[in-house]
N, C-alpha and C positions, 0 to 999 in steps of 0.2 A: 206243654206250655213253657218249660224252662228255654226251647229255643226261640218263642214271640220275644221273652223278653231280652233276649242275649241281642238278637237284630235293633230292638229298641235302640240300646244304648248304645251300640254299636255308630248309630244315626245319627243321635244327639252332639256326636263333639262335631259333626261337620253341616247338621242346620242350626246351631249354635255359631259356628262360624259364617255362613254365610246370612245370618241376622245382624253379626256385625262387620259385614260390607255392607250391609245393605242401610246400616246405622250412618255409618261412614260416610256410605256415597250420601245418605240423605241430608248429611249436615255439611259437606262439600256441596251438594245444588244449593242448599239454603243461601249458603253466604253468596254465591255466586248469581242466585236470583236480585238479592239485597243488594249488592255493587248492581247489578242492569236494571233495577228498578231507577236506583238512586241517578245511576248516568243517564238514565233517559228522561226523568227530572229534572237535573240539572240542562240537558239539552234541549229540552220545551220550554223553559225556562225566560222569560224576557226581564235581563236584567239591564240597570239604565248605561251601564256600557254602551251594550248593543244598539239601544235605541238612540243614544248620543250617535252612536257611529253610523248609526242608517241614514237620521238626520242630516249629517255633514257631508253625507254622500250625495244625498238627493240635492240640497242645495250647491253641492259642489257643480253636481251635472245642471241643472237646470242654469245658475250662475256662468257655466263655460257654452252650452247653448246660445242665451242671452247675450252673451260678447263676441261671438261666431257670427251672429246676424248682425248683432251692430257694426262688424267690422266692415263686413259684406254689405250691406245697405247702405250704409256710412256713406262707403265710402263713392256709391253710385247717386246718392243724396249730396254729393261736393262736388261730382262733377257735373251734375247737371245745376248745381248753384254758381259754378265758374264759369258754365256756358253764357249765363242769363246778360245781359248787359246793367249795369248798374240803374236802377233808377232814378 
């Protein structure tokens, strides 16, 4: 029996040590869970920046559309008003 318990303790200082890497790595994911929880909340996130700047985008585009045709129309709506003879 004196040799079970020599191997015991023999054990002890090296699953004592790999309890605390295992402590370690655990509170090394923790925090690192916490930061990609937090960034991926923040990244789903609709704040009124964003929707200011969606806004001004869409009206941007839709607004430079809108002046594309009018130029384009326009300006085939003058010549065929210049062709016309006066009334």
């Amino acid at each position: 029996m004196g040799k079970k318990d020599a191997n015991t303790n023999r054990c002890q200082p090296v699953d004592q040590y790999r309890k605390q890497i295992g402590k370690q790595d655990w509170k090394k994911s923790k925090k690192e869970i916490k930061s990609m929880k937090a960034k991926a909340e923040q990244h789903n996130e609709l704040s009124p920046q964003i929707i200011v700047l969606w806004i001004g985008t869409v009206i941007l585009v839709c607004s430079s559309a809108y002046m594309l045709l009018l130029w384009y129309l326009g300006a085939v709506s003058l010549e065929n008003v210049s062709e016309m003879p006066p009334v």
